[in-house]
C-alpha positions as CSV (number, residue, x, y, z in Angstrom):
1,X,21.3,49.7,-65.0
2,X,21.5,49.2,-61.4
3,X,18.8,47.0,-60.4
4,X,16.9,47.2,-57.0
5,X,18.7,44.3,-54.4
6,X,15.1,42.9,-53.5
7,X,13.7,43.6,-57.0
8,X,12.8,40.3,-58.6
9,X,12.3,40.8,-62.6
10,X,11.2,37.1,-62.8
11,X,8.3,36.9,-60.1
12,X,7.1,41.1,-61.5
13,X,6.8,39.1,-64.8
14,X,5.1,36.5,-64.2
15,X,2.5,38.4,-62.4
16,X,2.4,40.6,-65.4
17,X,1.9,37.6,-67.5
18,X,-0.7,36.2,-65.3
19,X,-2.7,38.9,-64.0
20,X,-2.1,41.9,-65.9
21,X,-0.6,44.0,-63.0
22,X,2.1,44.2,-60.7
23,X,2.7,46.1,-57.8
24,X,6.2,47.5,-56.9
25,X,6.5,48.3,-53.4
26,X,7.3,51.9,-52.3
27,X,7.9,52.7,-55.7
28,X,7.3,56.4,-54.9
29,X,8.7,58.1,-51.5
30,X,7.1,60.1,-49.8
31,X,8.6,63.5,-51.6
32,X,8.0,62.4,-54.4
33,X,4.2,61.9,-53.8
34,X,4.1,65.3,-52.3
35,X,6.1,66.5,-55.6
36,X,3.8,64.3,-58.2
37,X,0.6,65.9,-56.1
38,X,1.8,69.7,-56.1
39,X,2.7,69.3,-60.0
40,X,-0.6,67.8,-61.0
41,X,-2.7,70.1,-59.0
42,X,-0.4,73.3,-60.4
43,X,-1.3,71.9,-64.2
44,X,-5.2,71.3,-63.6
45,X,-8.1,73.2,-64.5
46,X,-7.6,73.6,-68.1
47,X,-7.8,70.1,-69.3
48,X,-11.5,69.0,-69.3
49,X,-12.7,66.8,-71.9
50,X,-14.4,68.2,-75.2
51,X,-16.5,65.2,-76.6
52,X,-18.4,62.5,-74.9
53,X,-15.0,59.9,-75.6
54,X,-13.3,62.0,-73.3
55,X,-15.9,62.6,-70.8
56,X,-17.1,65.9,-70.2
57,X,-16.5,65.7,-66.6
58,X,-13.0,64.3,-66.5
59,X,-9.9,65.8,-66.5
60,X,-7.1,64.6,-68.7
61,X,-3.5,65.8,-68.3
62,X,-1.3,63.9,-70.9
63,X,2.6,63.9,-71.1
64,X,3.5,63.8,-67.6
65,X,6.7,63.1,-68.5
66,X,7.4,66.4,-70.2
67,X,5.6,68.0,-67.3
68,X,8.1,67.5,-64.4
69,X,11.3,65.8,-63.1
70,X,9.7,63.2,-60.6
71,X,7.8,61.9,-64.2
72,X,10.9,61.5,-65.6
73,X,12.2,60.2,-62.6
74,X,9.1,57.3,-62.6
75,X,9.8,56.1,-65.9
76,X,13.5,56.4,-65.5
77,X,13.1,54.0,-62.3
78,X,15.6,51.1,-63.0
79,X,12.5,48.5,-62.1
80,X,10.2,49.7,-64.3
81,X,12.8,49.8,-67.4
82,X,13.9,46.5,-66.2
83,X,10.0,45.2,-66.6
84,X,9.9,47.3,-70.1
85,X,12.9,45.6,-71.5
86,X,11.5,42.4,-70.4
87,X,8.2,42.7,-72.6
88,X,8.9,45.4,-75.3
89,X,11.3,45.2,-78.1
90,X,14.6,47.2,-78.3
91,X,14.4,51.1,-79.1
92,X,10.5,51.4,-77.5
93,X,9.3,55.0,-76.9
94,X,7.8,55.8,-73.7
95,X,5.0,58.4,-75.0
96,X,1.5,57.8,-72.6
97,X,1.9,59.0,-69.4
98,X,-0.6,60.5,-68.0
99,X,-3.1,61.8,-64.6
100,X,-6.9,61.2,-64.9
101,X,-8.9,62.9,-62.3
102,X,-13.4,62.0,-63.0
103,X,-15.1,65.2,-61.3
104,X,-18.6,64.8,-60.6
105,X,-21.6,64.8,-63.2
């Protein structure tokens, strides 16, 4: 795995550990914004939710990562698999992935 040069797993991890979140910087370029965007709005519309859980007014898309190559692309990013190595055991399955979008009402 070919890690990012500026990338450091250690500092990303303790972050995780300490807040809960980390941030990569430009994780995304530009085209690939643009690409994530035109996918998501192509695949909405049809996935409201049914039960109160769900929320009537929101729209769930799940398995991005089936959906379209820049999702694969984001989970195949060396950073984040270096991070998911780091906190998951060996063999995990990357299975939630996933664009939320809470419409009005």
């Amino acid at each position: 795995m070919a890690e990012d040069a500026g990338f450091d797993l250690e500092a990303h991890a303790g972050r995780l550990a300490r807040d809960r979140y980390t941030v990569l910087p430009d994780f995304l370029s530009p085209r690939d914004i643009a690409e994530a965007r035109a996918r998501i709005d192509a695949l909405s519309g049809a996935h409201r939710g049914r039960n109160p859980s769900d929320g009537y007014a929101t729209e769930r898309i799940c398995t991005l990562v089936a959906r379209g190559a820049v999702f694969e692309r984001m989970v195949e990013d060396p950073r984040v698999l270096a991070l998911l190595d780091r906190f998951l055991l060996p063999g995990y399955l990357l299975t939630a992935s996933q664009s939320i979008r809470i419409h009005p009402g």
